[in-house]
BATIVO-774803 format. One record per residue (C-alpha): residue number from 1; residue in three letters; x, y, z. Coordinates in Angstrom, 1 decimal. Example, Ala and Ser with C-alpha at 12.3 -4.5 7.8 and 13.67 -1.06 7.14 Angstrom:
<lodos>
<lodo><n>1</n><res>ala</res><c1>12.3</c1><c2>-4.5</c2><c3>7.8</c3></lodo>
<lodo><n>2</n><res>ser</res><c1>13.7</c1><c2>-1.1</c2><c3>7.1</c3></lodo>
</lodos>
This chain:
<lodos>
<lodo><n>1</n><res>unk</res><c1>2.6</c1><c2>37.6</c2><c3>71.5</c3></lodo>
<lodo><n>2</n><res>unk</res><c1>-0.3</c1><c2>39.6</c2><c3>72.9</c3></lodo>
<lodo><n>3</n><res>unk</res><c1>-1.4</c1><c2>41.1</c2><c3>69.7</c3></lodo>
<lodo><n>4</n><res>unk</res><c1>-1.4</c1><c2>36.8</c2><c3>68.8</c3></lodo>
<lodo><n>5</n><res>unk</res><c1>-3.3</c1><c2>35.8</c2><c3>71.8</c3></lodo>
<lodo><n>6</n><res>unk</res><c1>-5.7</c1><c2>38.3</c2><c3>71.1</c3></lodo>
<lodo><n>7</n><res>unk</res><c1>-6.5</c1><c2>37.6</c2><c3>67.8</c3></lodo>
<lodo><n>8</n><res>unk</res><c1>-6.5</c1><c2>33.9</c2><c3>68.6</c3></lodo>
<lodo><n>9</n><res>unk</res><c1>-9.1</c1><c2>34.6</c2><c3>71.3</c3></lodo>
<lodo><n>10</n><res>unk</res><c1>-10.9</c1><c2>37.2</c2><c3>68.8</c3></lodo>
<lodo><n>11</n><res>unk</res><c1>-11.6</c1><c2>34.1</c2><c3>66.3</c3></lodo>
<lodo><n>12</n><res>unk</res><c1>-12.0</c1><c2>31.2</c2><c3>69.1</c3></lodo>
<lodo><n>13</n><res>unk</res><c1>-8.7</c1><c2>29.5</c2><c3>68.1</c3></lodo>
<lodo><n>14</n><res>unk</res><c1>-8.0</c1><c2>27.3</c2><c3>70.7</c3></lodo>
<lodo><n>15</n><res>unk</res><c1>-5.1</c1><c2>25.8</c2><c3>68.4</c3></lodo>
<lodo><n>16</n><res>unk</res><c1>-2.5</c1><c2>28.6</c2><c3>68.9</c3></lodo>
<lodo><n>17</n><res>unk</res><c1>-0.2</c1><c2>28.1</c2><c3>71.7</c3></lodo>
<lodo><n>18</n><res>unk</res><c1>1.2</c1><c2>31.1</c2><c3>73.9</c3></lodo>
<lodo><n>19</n><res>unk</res><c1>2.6</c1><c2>32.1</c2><c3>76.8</c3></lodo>
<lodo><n>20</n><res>unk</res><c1>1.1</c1><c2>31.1</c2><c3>80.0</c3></lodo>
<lodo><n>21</n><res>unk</res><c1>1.7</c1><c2>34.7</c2><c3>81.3</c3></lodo>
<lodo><n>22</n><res>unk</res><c1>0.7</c1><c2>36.8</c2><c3>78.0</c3></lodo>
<lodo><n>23</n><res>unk</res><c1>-2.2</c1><c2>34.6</c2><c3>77.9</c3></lodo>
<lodo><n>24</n><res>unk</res><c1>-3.4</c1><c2>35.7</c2><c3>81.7</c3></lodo>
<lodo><n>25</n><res>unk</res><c1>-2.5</c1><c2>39.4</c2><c3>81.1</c3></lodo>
<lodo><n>26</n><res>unk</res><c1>-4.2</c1><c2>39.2</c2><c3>78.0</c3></lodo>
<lodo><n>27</n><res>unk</res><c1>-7.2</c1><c2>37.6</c2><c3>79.8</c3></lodo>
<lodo><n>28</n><res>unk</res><c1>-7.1</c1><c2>40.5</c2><c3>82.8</c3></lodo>
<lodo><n>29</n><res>unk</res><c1>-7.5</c1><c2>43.3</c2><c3>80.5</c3></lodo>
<lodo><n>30</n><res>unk</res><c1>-9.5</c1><c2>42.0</c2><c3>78.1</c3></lodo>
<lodo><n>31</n><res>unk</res><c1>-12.1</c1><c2>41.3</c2><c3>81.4</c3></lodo>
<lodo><n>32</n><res>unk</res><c1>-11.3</c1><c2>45.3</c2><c3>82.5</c3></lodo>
<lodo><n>33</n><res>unk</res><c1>-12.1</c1><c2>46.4</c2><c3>79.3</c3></lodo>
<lodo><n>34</n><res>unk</res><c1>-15.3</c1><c2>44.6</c2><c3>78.8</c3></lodo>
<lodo><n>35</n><res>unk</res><c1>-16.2</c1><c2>45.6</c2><c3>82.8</c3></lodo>
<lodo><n>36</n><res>unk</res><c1>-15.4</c1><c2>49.6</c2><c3>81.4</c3></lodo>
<lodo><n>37</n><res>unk</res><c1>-17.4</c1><c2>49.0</c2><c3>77.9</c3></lodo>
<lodo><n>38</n><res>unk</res><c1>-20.5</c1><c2>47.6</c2><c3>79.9</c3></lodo>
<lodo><n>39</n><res>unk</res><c1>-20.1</c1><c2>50.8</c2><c3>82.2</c3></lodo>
<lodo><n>40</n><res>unk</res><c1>-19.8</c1><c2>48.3</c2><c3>85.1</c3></lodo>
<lodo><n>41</n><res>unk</res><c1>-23.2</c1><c2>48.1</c2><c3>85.6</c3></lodo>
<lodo><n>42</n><res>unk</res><c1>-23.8</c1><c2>44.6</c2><c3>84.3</c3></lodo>
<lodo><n>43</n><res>unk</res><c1>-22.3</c1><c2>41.6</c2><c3>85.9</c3></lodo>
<lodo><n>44</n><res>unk</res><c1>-19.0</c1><c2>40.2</c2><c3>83.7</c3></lodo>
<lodo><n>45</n><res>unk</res><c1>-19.7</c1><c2>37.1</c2><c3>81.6</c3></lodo>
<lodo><n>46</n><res>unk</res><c1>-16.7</c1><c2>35.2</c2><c3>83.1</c3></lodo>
<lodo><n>47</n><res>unk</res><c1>-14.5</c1><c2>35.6</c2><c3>86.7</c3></lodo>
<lodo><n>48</n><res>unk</res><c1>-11.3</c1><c2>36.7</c2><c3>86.3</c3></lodo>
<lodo><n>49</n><res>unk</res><c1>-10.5</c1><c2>35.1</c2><c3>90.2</c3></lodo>
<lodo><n>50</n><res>unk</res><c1>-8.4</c1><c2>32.5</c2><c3>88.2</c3></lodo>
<lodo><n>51</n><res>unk</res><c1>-6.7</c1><c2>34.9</c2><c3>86.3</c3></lodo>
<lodo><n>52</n><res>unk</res><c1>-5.8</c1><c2>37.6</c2><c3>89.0</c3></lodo>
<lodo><n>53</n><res>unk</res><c1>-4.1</c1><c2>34.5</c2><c3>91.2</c3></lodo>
<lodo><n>54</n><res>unk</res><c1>-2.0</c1><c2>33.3</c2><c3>88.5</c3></lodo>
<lodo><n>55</n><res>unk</res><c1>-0.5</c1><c2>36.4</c2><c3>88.0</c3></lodo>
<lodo><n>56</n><res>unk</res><c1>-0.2</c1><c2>36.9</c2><c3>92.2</c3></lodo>
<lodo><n>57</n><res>unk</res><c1>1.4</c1><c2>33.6</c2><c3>91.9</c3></lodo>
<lodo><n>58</n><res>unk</res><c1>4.0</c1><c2>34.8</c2><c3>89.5</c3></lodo>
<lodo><n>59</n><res>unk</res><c1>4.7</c1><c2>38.2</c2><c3>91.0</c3></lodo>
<lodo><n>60</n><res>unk</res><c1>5.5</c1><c2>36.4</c2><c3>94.2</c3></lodo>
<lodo><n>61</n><res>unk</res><c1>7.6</c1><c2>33.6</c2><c3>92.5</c3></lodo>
<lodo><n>62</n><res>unk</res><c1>9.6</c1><c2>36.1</c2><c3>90.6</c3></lodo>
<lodo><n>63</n><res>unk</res><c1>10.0</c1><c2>38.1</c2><c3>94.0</c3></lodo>
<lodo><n>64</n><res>unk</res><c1>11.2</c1><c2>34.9</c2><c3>95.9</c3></lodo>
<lodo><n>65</n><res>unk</res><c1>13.4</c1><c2>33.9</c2><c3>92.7</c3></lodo>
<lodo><n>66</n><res>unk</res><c1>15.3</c1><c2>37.7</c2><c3>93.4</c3></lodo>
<lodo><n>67</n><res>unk</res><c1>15.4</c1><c2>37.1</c2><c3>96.9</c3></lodo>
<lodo><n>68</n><res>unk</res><c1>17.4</c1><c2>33.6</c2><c3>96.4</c3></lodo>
<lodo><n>69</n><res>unk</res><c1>19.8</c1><c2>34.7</c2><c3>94.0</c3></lodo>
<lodo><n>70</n><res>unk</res><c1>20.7</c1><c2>37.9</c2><c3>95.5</c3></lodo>
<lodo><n>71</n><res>unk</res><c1>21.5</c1><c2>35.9</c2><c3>98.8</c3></lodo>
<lodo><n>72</n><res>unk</res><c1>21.4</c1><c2>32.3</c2><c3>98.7</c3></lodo>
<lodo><n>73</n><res>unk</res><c1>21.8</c1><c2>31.3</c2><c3>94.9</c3></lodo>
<lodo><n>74</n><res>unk</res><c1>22.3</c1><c2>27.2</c2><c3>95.8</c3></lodo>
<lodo><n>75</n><res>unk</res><c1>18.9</c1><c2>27.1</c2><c3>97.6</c3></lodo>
<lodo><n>76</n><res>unk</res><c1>17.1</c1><c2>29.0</c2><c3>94.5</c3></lodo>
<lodo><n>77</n><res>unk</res><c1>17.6</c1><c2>25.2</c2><c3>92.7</c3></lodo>
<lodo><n>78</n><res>unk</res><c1>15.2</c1><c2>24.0</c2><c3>95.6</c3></lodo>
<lodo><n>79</n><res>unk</res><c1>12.4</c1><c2>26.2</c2><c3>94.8</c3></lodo>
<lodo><n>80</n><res>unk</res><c1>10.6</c1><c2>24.5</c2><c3>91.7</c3></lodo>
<lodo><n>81</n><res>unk</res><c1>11.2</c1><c2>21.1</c2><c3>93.7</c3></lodo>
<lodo><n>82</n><res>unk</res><c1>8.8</c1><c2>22.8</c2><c3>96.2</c3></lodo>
<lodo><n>83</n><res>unk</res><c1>6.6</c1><c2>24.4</c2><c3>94.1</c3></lodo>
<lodo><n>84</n><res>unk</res><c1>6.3</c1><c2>21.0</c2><c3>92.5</c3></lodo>
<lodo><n>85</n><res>unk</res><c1>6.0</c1><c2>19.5</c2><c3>95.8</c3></lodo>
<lodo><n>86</n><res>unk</res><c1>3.1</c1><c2>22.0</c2><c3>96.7</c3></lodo>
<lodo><n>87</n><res>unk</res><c1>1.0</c1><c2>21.5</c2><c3>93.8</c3></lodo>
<lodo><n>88</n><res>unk</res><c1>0.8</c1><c2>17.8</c2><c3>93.9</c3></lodo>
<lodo><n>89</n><res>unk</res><c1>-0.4</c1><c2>18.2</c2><c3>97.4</c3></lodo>
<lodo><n>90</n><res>unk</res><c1>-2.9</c1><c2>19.9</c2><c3>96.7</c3></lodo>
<lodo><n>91</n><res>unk</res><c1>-3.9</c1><c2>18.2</c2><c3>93.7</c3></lodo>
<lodo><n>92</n><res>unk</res><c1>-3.8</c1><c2>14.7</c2><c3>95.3</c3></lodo>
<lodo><n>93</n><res>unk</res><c1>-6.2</c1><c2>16.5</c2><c3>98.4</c3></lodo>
<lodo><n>94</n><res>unk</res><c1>-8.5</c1><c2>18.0</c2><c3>96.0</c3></lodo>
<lodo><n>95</n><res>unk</res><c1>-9.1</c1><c2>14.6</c2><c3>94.4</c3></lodo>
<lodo><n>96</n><res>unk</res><c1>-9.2</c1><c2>13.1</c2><c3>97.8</c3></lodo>
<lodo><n>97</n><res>unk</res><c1>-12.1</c1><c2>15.5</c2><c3>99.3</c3></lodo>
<lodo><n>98</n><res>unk</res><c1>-13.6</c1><c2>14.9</c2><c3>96.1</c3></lodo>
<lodo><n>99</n><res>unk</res><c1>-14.2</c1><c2>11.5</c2><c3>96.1</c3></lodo>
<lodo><n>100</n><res>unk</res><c1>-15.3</c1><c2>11.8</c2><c3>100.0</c3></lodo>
<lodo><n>101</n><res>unk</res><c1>-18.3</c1><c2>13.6</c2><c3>98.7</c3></lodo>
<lodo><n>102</n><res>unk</res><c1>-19.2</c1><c2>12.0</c2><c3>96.3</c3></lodo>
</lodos>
């Protein structure tokens, strides 16, 4: 899959589908390698913020996921309800401070 993503990304394919998480890794090491190639002098073309949060994001989710089904494996059925939950909060107040500046 990341030998895939790569090549899609090589030829500006935007029609290939992958995994979400190949596609970040891909994306942080493609970023490292172009930071090491340019001698990390010059500043890198795109930020990689984004990236590096999505995979914090999964680490920690796969961290709570253990957590929950090594102790309390009826309550792990509860956490995408939340996560859910969380990202249409701050989707709806996004839009919402969005619209008051505008």
């Amino acid at each position: 899959m990341g030998i895939r993503r790569t090549a899609a990304r090589r030829i500006n394919s935007s029609g290939i589908s992958t995994i979400v998480f190949t596609s970040v890794l891909i994306s942080i090491v493609m970023h490292l390698a172009g930071l090491l190639a340019r001698g990390g002098n010059a500043p890198a073309p795109t930020s990689i913020r984004g990236h590096l949060g999505t995979f914090v994001a999964y680490f920690f989710g796969a961290f709570l996921a253990a957590g929950l089904v090594s102790h309390y494996l009826g309550m792990l059925v509860w956490v995408p309800m939340a996560a859910v939950s969380v990202a249409l909060g701050c989707s709806y107040l996004s839009y919402t401070l969005k619209r008051s500046v505008e």
